[in-house]
C-alpha positions as CSV (number, residue, x, y, z in Angstrom):
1,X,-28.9,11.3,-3.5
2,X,-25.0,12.2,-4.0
3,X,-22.6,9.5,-3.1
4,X,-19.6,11.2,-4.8
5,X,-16.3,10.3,-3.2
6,X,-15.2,13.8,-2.5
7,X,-11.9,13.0,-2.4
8,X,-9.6,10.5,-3.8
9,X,-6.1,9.6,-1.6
10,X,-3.8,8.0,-4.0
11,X,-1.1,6.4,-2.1
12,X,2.4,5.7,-4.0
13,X,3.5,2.7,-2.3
14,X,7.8,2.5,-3.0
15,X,9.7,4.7,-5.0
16,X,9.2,3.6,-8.5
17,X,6.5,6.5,-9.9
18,X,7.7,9.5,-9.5
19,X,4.6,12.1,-7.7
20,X,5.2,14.4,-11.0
21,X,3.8,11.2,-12.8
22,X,1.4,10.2,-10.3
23,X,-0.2,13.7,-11.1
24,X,-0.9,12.7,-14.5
25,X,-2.5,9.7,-13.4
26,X,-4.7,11.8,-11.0
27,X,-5.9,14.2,-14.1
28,X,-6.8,11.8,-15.9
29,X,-8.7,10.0,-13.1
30,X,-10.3,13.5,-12.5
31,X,-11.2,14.2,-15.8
32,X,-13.3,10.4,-16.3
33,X,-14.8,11.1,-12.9
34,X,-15.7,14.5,-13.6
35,X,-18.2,15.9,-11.1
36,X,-17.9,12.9,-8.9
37,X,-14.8,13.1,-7.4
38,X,-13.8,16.9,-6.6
39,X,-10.2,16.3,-5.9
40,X,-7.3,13.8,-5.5
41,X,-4.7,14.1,-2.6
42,X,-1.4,12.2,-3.3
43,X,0.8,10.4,-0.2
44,X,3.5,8.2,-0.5
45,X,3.7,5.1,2.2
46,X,7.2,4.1,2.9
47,X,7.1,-0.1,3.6
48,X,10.5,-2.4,3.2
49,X,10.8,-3.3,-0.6
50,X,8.8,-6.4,-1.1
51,X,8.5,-8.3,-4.8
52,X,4.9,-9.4,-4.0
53,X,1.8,-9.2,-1.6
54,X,-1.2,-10.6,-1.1
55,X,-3.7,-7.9,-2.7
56,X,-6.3,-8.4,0.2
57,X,-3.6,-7.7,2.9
58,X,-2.9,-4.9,1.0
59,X,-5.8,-3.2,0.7
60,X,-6.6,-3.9,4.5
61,X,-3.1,-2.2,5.1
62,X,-3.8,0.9,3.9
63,X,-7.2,0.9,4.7
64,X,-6.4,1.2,8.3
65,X,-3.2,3.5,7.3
66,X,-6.0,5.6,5.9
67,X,-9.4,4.4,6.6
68,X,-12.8,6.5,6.3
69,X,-11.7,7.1,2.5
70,X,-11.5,6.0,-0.7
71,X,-7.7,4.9,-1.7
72,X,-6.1,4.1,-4.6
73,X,-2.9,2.3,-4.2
74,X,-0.1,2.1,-6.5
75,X,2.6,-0.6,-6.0
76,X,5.3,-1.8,-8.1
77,X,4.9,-5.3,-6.0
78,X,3.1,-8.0,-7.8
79,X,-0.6,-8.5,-6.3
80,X,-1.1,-11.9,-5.6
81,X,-4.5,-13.4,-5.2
82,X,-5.5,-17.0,-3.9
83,X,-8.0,-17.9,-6.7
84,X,-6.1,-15.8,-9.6
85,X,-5.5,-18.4,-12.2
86,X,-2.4,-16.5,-13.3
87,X,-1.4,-16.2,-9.4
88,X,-1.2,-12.6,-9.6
89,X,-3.4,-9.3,-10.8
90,X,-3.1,-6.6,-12.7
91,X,-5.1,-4.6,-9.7
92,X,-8.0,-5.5,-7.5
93,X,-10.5,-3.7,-5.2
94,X,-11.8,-4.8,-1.5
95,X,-15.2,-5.6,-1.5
96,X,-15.3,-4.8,2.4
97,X,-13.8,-1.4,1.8
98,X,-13.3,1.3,-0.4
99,X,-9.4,0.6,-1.2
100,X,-8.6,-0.5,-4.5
101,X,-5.4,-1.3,-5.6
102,X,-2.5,-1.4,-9.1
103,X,0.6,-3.4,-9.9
104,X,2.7,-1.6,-12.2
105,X,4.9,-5.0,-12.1
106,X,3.5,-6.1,-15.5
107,X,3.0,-2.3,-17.1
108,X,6.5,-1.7,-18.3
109,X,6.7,-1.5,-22.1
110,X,9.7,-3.7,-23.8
111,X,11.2,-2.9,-26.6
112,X,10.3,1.0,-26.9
113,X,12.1,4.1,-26.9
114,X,12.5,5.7,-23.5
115,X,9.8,8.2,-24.2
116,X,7.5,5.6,-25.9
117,X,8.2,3.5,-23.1
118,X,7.5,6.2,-20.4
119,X,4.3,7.5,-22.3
120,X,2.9,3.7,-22.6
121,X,3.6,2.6,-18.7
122,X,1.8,6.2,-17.7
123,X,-0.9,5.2,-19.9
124,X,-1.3,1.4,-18.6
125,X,-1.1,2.4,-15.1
126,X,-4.1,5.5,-15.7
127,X,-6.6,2.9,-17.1
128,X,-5.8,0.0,-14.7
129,X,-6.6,2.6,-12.3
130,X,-9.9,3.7,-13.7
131,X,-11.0,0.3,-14.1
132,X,-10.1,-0.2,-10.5
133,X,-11.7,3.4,-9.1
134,X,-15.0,2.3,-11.6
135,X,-15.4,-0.5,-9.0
136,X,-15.3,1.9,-6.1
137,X,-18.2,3.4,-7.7
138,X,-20.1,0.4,-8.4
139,X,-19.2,-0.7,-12.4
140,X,-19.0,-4.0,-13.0
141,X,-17.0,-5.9,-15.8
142,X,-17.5,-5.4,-19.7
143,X,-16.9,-8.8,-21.2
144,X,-18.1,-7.5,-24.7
145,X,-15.6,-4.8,-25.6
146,X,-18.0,-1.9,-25.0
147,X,-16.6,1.4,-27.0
148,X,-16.7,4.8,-25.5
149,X,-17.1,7.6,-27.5
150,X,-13.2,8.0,-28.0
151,X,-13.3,4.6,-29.8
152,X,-11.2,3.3,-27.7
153,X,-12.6,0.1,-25.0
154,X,-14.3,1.5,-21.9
155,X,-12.2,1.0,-18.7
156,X,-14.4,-1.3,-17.2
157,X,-13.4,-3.9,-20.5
158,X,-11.7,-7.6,-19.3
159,X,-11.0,-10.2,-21.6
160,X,-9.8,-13.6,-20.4
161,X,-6.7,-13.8,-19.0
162,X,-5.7,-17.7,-20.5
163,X,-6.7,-16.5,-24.0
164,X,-4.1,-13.8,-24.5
165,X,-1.5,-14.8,-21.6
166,X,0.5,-12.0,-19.7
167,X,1.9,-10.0,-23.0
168,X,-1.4,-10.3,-25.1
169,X,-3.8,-9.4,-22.3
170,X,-1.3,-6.3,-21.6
171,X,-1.5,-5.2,-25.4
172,X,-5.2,-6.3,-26.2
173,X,-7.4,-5.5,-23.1
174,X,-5.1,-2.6,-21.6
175,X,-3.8,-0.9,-23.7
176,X,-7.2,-1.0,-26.0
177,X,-8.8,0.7,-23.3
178,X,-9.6,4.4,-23.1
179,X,-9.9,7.2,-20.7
180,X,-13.4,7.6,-21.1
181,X,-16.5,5.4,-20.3
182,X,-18.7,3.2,-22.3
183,X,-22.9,4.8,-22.7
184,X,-23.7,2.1,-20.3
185,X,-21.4,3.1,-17.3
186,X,-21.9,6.8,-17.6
187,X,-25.4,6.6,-17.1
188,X,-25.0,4.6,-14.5
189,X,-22.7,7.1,-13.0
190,X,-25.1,9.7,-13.6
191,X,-27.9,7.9,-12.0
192,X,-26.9,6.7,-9.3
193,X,-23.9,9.0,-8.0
194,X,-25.2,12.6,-9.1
């Protein structure tokens, strides 16, 4: 039984990624999803500048803008959440639909170069979006730092937010993730979606 997605639709919500950008994001996506989703289609969603949003809200927003799909949203609007301990996330997914959602609010590198700086906020933004796509397909949380065979922390890695504070958990669990997954959660891709 196949329950690929087909098709991606990742929707740039403001003005502050650039679609040249957002088509690195979707390569990379592409390439960690390989044979399970066939292609991405990128849209951009014009809504009045807003500094934060309820995550849920947004993810019912778009999926009536775009229902019937699976969407990835990309805002730079902090995500707020009712039971977040911090009051915000870093990205979240619907339970009761296949919309998943990223803040890029938190991304941005500090004290880098402008290319470093560019190259690192690309980066966080692909991997909070694989971790969030990983739940459209069904991957849970890796509490245990699971490596994937790049070395690097599979996507699907969380660590605990009061330990390392906003900063730390940026540098430690996000950025020490990789592009590709852990054993565990490609043969549960395989399995069940192939």
């Amino acid at each position: 039984m196949s329950t690929n997605l087909e098709e991606l639709k990742i929707v740039r919500i403001g003005h502050h990624i650039s679609i040249g950008s957002l088509n690195e994001v979707q390569e990379i996506i592409l390439r960690a999803f390989r044979g399970l989703i066939r292609k991405c289609n990128l849209t951009h969603y014009n809504i009045p500048p807003i500094d934060q949003i309820d995550a849920l809200l947004l993810t019912q927003i778009l999926n009536d803008e775009f229902g019937g799909q699976h969407v990835l949203g990309i805002t730079d609007a902090d995500l707020t959440l009712a039971d977040a301990p911090e009051g915000y996330i870093f990205g979240g997914k619907n339970t009761q639909t296949n919309v998943a959602v990223v803040s890029t609010k938190r991304l941005c590198p500090q004290d880098f170069t402008l290319e470093e700086s560019y190259n690192l906020y690309l980066s966080r933004i692909a991997k909070e979006s694989l971790h969030e796509v990983g739940h459209n397909f069904g991957l849970t949380h890796h509490y245990t730092y699971q490596s994937s065979k790049d070395g690097r922390h599979c996507p699907m890695t969380k660590g605990d937010f009061k330990r390392f504070g906003e900063i730390g958990y940026v540098r430690a669990i996000i950025d020490g993730r990789g592009y590709m997954f852990c054993d565990i959660c490609t043969k549960f891709l395989q399995r069940f979606h192939i």
